[in-house]
KOLKOL-843217 format. One record per atom (N, C-alpha, C, CB): residue in one letter; x, y, z. Coordinates in steps of 0.1 Angstrom, whole numbers, plus 2048, in hexadecimal, padded with zeros to 3 digits. Glycine has a CB too. Example, Ala and Ser with C-alpha at 12.3 -4.5 7.8 and 13.67 -1.06 7.14 Angstrom:
2
a8847C784E/a87B7D384E/a8847DF84E/a8717D385A/s8807EA847/s8897F5847/s88180084F/s88D7FA839/
END
This chain:
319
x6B9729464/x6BA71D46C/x6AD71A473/x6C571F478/x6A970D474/x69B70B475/x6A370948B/x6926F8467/x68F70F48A/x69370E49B/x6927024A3/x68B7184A3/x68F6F849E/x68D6E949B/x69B6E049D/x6876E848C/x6A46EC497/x6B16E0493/x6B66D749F/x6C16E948E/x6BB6CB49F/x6BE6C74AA/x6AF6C04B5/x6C66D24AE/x6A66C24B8/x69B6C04B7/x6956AF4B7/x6996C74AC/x6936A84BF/x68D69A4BA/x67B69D4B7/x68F68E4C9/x67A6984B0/x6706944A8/x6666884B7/x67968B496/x65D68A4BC/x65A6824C8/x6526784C4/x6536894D4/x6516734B6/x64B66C4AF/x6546614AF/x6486714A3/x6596624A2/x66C65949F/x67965C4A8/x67565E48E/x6776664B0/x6846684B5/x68E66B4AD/x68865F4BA/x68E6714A1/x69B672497/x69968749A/x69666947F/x6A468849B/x6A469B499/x6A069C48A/x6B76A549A/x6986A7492/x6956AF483/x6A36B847B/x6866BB487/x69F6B5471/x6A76C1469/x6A16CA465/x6AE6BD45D/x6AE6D845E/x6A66E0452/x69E6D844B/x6AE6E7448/x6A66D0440/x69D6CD438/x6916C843B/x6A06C7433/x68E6C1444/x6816B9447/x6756C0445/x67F6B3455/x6696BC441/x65C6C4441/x6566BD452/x6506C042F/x6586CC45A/x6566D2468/x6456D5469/x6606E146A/x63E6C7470/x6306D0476/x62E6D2482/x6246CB473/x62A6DD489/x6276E3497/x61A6DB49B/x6266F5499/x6146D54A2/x6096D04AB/x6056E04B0/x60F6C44B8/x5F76E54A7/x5F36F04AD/x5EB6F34BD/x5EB6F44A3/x5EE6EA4C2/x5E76E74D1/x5F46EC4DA/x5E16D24D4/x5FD6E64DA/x60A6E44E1/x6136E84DE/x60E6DC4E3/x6196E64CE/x6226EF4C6/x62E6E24C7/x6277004CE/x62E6DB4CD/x6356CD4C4/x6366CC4B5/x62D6BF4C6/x6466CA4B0/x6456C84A7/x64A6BB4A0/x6476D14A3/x6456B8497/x6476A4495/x6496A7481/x62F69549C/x65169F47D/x65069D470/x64169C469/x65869046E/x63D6A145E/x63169E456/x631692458/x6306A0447/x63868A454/x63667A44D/x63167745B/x64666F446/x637678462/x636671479/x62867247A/x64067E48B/x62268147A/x61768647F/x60D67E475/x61869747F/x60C680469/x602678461/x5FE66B463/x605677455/x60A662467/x609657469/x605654476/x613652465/x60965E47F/x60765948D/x5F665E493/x61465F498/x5F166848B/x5E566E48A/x5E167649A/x5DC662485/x5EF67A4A1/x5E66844AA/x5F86864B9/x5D06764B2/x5F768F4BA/x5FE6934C2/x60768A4D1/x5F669D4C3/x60F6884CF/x61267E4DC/x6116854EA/x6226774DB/x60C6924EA/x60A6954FA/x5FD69B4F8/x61569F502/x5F26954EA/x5E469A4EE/x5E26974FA/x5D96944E6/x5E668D504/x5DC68A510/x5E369751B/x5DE676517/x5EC69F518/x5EF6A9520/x5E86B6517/x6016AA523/x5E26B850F/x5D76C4508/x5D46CF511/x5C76BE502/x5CA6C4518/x5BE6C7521/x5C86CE529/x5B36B9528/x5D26CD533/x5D96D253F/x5E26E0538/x5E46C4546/x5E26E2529/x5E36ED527/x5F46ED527/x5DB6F5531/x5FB6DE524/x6086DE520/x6096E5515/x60D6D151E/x6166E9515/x61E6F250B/x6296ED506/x6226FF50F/x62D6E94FB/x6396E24FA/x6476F04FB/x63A6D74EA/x6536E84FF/x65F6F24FF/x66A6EC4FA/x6636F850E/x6786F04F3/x67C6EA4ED/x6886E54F5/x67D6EE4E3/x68B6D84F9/x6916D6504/x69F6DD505/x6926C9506/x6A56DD510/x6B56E1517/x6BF6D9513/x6B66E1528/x6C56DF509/x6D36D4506/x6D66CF515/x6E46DF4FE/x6DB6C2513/x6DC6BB51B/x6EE6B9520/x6D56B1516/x6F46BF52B/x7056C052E/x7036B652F/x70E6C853A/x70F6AE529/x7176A152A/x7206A353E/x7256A2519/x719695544/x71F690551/x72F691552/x71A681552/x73069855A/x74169A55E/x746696561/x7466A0564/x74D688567/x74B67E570/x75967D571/x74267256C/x76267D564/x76E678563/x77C684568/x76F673554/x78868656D/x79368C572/x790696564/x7A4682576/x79068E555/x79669954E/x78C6A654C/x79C694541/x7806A154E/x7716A954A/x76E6B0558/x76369C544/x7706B0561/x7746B756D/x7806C6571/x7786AC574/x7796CE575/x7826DB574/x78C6DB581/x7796E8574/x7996DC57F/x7A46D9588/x7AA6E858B/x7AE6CF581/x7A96E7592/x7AD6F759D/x7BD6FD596/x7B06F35B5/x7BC709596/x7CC70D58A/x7D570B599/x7CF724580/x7D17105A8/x7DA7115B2/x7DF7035B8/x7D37185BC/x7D36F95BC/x7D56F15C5/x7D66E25BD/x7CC6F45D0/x7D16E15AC/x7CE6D75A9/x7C36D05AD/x7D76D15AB/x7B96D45B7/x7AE6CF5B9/x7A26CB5AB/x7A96D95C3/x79E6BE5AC/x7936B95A3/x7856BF5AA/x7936A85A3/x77F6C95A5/x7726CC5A6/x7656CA59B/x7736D85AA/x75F6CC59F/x74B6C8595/x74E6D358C/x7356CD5A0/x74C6CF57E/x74B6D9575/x7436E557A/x7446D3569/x73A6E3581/x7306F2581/x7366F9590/x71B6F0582/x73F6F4597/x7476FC59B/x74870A598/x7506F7599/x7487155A4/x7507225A0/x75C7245A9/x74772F5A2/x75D71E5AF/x76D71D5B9/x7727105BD/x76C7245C7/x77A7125C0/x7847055C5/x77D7025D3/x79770A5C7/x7796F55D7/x7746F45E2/x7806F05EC/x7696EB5E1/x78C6F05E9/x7966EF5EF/x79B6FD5F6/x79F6EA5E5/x7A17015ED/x7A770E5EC/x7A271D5ED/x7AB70D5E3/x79771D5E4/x78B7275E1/x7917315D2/x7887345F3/x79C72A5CD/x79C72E5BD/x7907315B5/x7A27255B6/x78E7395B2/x78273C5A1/x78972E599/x786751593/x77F728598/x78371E587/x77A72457E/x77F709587/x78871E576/x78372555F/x77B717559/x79B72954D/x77871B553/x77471154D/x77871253C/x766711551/x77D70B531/x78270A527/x788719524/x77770451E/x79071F52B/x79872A52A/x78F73952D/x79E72851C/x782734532/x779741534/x77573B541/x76C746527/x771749549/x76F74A55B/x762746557/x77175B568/x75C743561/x75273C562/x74974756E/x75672B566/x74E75356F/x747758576/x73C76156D/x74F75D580/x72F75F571/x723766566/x72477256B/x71075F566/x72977A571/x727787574/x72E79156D/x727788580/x73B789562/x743791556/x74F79855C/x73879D54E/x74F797567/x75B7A056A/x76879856A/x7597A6578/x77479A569/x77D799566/x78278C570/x7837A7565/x784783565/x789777575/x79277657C/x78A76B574/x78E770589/x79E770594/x7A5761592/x79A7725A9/x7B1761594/x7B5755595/x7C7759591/x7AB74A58B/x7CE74C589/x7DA74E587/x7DB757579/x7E0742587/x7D075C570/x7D2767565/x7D077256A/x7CC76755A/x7C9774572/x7C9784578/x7D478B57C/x7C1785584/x7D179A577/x7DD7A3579/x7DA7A6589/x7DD7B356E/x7E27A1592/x7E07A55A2/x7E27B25A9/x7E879D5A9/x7E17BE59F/x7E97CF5A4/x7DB7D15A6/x7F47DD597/x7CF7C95AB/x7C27D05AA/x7BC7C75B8/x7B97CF59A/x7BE7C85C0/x7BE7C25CF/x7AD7C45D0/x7C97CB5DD/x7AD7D05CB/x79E7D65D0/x78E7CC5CB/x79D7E85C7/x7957C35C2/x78E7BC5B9/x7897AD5BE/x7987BC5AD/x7927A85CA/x79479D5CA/x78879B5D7/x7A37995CC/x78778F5D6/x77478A5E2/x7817885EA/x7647765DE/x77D7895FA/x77E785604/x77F777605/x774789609/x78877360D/x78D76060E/x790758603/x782757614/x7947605F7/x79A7585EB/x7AA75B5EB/x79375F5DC/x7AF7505EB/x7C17535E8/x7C174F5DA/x7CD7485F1/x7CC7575D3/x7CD7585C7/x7DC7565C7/x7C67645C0/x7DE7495C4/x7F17465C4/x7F37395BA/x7F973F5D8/x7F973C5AF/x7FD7375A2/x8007285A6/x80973F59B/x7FD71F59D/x8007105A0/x80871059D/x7FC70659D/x81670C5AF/x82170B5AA/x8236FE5B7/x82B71B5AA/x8296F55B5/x82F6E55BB/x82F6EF5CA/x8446DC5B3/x83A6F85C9/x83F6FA5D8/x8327075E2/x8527025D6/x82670B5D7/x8217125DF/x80F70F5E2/x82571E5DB/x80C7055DC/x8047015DA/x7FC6F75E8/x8086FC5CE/x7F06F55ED/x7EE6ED5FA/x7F46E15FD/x7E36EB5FB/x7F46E05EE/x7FA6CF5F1/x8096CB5E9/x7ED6C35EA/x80F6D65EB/x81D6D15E8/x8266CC5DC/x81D6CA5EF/x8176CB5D3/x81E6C55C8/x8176B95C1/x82A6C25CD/x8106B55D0/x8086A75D1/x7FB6A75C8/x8026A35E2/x7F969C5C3/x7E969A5C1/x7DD69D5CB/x7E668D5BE/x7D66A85CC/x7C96A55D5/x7C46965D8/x7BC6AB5CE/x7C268D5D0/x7BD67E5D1/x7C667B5D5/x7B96755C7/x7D46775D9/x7DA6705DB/x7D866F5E9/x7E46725D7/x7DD6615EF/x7DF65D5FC/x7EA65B602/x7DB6555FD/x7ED65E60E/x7F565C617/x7F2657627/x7FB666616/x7F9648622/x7F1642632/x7E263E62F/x7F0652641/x7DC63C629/x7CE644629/x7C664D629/x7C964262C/x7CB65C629/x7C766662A/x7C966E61C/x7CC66B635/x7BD673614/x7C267960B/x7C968660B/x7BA679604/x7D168C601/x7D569B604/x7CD6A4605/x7DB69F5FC/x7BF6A3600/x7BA6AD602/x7B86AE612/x7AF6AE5FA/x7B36A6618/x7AD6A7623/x7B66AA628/x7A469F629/x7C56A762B/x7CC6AC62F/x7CF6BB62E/x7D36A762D/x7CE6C0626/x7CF6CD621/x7C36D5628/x7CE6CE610/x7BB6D0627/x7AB6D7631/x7B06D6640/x79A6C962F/x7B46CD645/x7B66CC650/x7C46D0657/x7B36C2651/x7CE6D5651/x7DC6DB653/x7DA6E9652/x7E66D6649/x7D06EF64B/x7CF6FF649/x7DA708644/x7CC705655/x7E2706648/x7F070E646/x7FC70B642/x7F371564F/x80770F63C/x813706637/x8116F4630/x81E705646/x8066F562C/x8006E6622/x8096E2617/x7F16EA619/x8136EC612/x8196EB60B/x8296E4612/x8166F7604/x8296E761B/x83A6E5624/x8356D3626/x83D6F163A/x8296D1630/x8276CC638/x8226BD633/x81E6D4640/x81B6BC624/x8166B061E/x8206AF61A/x80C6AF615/x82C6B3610/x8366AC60C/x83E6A4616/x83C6B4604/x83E6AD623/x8496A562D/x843698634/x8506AF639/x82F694637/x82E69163A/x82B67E631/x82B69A641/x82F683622/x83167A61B/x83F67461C/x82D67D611/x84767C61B/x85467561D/x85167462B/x86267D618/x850670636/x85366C642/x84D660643/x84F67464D/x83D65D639/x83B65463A/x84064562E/x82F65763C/x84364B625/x84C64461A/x85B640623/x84E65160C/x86164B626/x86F647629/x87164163A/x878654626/x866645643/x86663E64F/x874647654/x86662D64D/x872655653/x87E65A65C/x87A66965D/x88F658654/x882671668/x87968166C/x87F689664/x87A68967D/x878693662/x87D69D65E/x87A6AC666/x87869D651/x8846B4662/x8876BD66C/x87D6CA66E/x8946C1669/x87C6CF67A/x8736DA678/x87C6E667F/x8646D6680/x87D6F067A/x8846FC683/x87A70668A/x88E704678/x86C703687/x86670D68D/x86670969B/x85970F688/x8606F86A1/x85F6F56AA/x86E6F86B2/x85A6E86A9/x8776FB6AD/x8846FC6B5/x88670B6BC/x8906FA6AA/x8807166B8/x87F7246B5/x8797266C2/x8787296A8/x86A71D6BE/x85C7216C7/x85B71A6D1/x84F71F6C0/x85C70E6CF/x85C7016D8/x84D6FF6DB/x8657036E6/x8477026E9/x83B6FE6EA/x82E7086E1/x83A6FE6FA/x8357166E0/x82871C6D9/x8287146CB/x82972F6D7/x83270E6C3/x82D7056B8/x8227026BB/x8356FA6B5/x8226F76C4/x8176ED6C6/x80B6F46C7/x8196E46D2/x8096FE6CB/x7FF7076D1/x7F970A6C6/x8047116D9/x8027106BA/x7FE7156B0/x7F670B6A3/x80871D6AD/x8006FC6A3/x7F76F46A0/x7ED6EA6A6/x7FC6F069C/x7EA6F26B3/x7DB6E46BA/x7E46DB6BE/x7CC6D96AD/x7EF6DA6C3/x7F36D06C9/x7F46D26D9/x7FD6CC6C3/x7EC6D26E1/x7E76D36EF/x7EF6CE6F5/x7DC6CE6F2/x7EF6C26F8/x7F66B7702/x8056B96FD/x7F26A3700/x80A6BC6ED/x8196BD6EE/x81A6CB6F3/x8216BB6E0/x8166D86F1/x8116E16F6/x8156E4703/x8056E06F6/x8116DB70F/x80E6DD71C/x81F6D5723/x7FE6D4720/x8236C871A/x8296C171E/x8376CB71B/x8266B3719/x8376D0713/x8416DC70A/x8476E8716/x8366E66FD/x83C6ED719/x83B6FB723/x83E6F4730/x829703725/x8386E9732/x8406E0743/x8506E0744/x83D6CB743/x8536DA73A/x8626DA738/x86A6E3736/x8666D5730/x8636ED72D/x86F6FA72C/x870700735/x86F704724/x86370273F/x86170B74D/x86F70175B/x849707754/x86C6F575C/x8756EB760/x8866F1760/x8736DE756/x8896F3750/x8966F474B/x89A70674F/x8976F073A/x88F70C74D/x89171E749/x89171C758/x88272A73E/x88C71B767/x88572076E/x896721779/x874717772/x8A071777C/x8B071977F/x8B272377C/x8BA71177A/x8B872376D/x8BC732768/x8B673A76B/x8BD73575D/x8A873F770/x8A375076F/x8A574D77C/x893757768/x8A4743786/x8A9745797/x8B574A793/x8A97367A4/x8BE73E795/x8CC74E791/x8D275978B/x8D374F78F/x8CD75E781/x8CD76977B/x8C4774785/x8C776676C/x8B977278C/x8B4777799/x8BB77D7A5/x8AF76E79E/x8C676C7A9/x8CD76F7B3/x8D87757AF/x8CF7657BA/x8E07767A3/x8EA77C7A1/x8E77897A2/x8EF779796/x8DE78D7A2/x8DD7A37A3/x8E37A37AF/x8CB7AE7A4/x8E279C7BB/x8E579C7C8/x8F67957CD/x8D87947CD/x8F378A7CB/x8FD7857CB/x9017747C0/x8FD7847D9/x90F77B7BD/x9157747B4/x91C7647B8/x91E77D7B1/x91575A7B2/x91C74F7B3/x9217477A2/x9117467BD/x92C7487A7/x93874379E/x93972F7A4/x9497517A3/x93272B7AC/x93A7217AF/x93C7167A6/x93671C7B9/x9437077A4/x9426FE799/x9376FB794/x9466F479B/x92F6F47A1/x9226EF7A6/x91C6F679D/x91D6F27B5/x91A70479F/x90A709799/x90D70C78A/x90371A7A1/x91B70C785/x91A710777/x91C709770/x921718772/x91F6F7776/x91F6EA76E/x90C6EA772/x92D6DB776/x9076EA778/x8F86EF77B/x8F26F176F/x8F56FB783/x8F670076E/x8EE707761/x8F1703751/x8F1717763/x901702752/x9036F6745/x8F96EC747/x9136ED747/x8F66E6751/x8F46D8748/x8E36DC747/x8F96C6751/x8DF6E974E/x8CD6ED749/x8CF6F273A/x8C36FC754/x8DB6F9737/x8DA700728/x8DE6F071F/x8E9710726/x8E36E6722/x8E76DA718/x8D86D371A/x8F76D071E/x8D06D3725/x8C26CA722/x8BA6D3719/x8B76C5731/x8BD6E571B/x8B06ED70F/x8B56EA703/x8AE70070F/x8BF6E9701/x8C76E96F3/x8C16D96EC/x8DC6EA6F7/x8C26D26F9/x8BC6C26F2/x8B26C06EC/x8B96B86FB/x8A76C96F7/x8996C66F8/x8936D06E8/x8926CD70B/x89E6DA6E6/x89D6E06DA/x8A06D86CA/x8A86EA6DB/x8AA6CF6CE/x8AF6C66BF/x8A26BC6C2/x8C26BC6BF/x89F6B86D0/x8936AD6D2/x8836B26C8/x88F6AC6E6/x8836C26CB/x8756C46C2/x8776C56B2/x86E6D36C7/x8876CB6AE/x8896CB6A1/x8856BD697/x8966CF6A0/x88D6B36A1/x88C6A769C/x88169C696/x8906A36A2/x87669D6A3/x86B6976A1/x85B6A16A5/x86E6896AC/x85D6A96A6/x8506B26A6/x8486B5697/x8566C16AC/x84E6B068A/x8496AE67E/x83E6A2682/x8556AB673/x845697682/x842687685/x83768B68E/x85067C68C/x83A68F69D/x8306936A7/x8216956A1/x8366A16AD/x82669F69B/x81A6A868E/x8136A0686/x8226B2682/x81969A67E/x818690674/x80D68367C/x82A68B671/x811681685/x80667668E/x7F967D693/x80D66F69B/x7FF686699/x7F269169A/x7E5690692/x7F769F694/x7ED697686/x7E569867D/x7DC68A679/x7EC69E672/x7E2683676/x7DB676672/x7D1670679/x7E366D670/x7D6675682/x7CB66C691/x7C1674690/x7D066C6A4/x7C067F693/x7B3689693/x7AD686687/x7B769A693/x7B8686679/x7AC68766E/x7A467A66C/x7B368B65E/x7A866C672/x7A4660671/x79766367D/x7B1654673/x79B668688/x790668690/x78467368D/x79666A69D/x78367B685/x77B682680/x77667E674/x77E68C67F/x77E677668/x77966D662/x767665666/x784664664/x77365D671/x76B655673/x75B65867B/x77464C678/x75966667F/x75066B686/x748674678/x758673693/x74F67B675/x74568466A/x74968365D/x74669366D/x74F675655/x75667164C/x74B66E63E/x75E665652/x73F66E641/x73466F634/x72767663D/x72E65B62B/x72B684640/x724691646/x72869C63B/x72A696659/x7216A4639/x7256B0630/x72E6B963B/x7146B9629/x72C6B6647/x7356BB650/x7446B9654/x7316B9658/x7476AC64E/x7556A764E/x75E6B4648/x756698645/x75F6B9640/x7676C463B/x7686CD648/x7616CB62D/x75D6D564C/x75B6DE658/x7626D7666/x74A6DF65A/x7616C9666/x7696C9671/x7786C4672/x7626C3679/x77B6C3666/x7896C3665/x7906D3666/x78B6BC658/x7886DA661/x78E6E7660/x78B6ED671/x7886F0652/x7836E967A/x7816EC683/x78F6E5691/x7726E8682/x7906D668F/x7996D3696/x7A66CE692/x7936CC69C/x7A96DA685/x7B86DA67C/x7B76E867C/x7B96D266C/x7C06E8673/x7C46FA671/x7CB70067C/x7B6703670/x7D370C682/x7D670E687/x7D1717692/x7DC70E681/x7D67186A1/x7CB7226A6/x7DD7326AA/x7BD7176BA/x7DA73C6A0/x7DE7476A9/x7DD74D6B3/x7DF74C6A7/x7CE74C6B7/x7C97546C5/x7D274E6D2/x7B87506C9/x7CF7406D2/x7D47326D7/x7ED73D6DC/x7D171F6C0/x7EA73E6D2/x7FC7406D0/x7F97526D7/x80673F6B9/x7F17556D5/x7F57696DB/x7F17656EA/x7E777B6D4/x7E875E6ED/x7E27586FC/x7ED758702/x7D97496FD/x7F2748703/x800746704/x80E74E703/x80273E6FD/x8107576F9/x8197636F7/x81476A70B/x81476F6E5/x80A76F708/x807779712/x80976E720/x7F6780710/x803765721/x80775D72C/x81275B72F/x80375372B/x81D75D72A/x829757729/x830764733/x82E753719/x82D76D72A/x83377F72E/x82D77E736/x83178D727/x82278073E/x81B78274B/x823779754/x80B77E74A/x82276E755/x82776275B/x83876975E/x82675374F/x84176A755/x85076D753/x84F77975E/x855772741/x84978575D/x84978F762/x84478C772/x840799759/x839788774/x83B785786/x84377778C/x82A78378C/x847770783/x855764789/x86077178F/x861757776/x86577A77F/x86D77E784/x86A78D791/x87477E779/x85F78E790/x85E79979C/x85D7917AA/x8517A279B/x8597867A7/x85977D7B7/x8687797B7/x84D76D7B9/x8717777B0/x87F7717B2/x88477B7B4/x8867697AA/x8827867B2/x88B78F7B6/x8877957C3/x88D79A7AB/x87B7937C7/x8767997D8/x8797927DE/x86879B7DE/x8807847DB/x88377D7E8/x89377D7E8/x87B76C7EA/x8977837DE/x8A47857DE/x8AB7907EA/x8A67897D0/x89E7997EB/x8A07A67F0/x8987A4804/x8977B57E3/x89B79B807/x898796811/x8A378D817/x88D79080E/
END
């Protein structure tokens, strides 16, 4: 095979072939057809001689990626990334590329073909979870797609956790214009909010239950001492256990929706602040995502708090 093949000729521009009669420019090492060089009578980068140019034979040239299908799509999340991609910038999947990993270092690739009995194997901050509708960030959804104006991905960046529950419901809420139910907020009540950055519902959450809880633990206090049975106080405490019970169907009902506006407002207002910044991603994931510290804080506050109510209700009981 001539080492030429493929090769333009910098004369005519036509590739050289085997067959062609091949002359090297002994200055530079260009090579040009006989017929080109005779006729043209002298090298087309003599004026680079003198500077001690060297010709090289150029770098096949990769065809521009530009289009969904010529783009490598994440096996987990469906994310569209840059051919020269090594991970999902979504997710942090290894992408293959035409059925081979694309990682140059030969070792065995991670993703949805890997045998997973080898934990020991896997990088730090990569999830490795098979593209499936129901477990995937986005539910099933297209990354590009929009809702409201917000695409999925960025939603997905900015929700951190349960992406998969949370984009499908908050498309149907906005398609069908009706709530859908949440049972965690019913369970937790204000540490929900806590755990998703929702502050003000958060605060407004913990006001009210303290309000409703704070009757009952006065009498459960005074009852060690003395017992009241009267109408009064037990149509009382009925009607504090029928407002928690409310205020409970109240968060199941619309604490999605709650969420749902949440989210949109923040991500439009960060948009619009760091929305063509290489930072926009960083601060979505900064003022989204969930905070746990936020929820053990609060856990401990709660128990601290519980524990001296009830040691002060009970000292003035004993008085």
């Amino acid at each position: 095979m001539n080492k030429f093949d493929g090769v333009k000729c910098p004369i005519c521009e036509k590739e050289l072939q085997q067959k062609d009669d091949v002359v090297v420019c002994p200055d530079c090492g260009a090579p040009y057809h006989r017929e080109c060089i005779i006729k043209e009578d002298h090298c087309v980068f003599e004026d680079k001689h003198s500077q001690g140019f060297v010709w090289k034979k150029p770098e096949p040239k990769r065809p521009e990626f530009n289009t969904a299908q010529e783009q490598l799509r994440c096996s987990r999340c469906g994310t569209l990334n840059k051919y020269e991609s090594l991970f999902c910038e979504v997710c942090g999947t290894p992408l293959i590329k035409n059925g081979q990993d694309n990682n140059p270092s030969g070792q065995q690739p991670f993703g949805i073909n890997q045998n997973m009995n080898n934990p020991n194997n896997i990088p730090p901050n990569i999830h490795f979870i098979p593209y499936n509708p129901f477990t995937t960030p986005f539910g099933g959804l297209s990354p590009d797609e929009e809702i409201d104006g917000i695409s999925v991905k960025e939603l997905a960046i900015f929700l951190g956790e349960n992406t998969h529950y949370f984009i499908p419901k908050f498309k149907e809420m906005k398609t069908n214009n009706k709530n859908t139910w949440n049972w965690a907020s019913v369970f937790l009540s204000y540490f929900y909010f806590i755990y998703r950055k929702m502050w003000g519902f958060a605060v407004v959450a913990f006001i009210i239950s303290m309000v409703l809880m704070a009757p009952n633990l006065i009498y459960t206090v005074r009852s060690l001492s003395v017992t009241d049975t009267s109408v009064a106080t037990q149509t009382g405490l009925f009607f504090l256990s029928f407002l928690s019970f409310a205020l409970r169907v109240t968060l199941g009902l619309y604490t999605n929706k709650w969420y749902m506006n949440h989210v949109f407002n923040k991500i439009r207002k960060i948009k619009k602040e760091y929305g063509d910044t290489p930072r926009y991603n960083e601060m979505l994931i900064k003022y989204g995502s969930v905070s746990k510290v936020g929820v053990l804080i609060a856990a401990s506050v709660y128990f601290m708090m519980s524990m001296v109510l009830g040691f002060v209700l009970y000292f003035f009981t004993l008085i």
